[in-house]
C-alpha positions as CSV (number, residue, x, y, z in Angstrom):
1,X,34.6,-55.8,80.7
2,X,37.0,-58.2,79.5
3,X,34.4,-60.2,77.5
4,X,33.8,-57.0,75.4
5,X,37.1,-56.3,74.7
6,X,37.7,-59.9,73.4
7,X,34.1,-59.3,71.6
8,X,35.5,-56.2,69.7
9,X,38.7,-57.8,68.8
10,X,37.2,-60.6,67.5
11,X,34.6,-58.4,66.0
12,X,37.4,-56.5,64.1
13,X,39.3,-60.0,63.1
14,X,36.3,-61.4,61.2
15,X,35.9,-58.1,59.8
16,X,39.3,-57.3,58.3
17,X,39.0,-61.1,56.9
18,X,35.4,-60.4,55.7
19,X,36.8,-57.5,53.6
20,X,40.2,-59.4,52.3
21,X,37.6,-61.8,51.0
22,X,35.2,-59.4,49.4
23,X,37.9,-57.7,47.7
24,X,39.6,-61.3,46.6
25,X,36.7,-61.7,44.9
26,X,36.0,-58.7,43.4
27,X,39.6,-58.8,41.8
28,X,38.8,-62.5,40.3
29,X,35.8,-61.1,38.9
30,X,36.9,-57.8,37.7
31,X,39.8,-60.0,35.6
32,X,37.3,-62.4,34.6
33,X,35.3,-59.6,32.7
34,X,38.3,-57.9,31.5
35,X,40.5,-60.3,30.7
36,X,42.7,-57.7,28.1
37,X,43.3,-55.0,31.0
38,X,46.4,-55.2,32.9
39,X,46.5,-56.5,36.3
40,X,47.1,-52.9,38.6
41,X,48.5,-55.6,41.3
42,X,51.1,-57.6,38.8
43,X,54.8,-55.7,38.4
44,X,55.1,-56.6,34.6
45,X,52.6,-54.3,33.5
46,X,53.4,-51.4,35.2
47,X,55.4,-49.0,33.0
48,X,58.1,-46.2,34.0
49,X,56.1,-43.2,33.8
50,X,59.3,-41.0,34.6
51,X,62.8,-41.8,33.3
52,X,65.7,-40.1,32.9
53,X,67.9,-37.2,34.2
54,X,66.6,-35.4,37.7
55,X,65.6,-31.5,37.7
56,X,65.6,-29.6,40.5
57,X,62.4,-27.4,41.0
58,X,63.5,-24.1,42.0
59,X,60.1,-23.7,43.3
60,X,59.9,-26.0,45.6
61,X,63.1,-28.0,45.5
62,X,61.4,-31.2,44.1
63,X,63.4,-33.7,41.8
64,X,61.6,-34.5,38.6
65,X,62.3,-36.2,36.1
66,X,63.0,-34.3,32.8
67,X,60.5,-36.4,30.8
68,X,57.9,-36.1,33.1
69,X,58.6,-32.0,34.0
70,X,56.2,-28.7,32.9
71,X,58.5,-27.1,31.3
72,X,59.0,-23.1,30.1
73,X,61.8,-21.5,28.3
74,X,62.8,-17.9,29.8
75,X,66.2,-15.8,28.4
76,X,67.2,-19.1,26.6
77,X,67.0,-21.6,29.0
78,X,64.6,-24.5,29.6
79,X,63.7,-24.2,33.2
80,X,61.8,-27.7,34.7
81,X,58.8,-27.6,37.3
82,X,57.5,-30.3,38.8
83,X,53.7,-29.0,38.7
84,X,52.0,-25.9,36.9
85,X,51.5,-24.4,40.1
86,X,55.0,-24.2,40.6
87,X,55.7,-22.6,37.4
88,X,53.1,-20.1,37.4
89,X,54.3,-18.8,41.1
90,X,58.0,-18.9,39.4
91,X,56.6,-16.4,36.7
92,X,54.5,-14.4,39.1
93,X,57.3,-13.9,41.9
């Protein structure tokens, strides 16, 4: 009993170090054949998708940012959603 445990733990070890290997590798490649793409790992090439002020949903209560809300315009007034779901069941309710 205790010599299959040990098996399976072992098992899962080489396994979870087979797979950080694999996908080492595959990263080395995948920049060796794109060389002009960003890196999706490296901080520097990420950019702010969402900046500036917070909206409140009044949907759901989310914070968005105004750049990145759906927004509509009812009696005057911009009003910011987070998603267009939430805007459509703002117009519907």
């Amino acid at each position: 009993m205790i010599r299959t445990v040990l098996y399976l733990l072992i098992a899962i070890f080489v396994l979870t170090l087979l797979r950080y290997v694999v996908g080492s590798a595959m990263k080395m490649i995948s920049d060796f054949l794109h060389p002009d793409r960003p890196s999706q790992t490296d901080p520097s090439s990420q950019r702010a998708e969402a900046t500036g002020e917070l909206k409140r949903d009044p949907v759901c209560g989310t914070f968005v940012a105004e750049t990145a809300s759906v927004k509509t315009t009812l009696h005057g007034e911009v009003i910011h959603f987070c998603s267009a779901a939430c805007r459509d069941k703002y117009k519907r309710g």
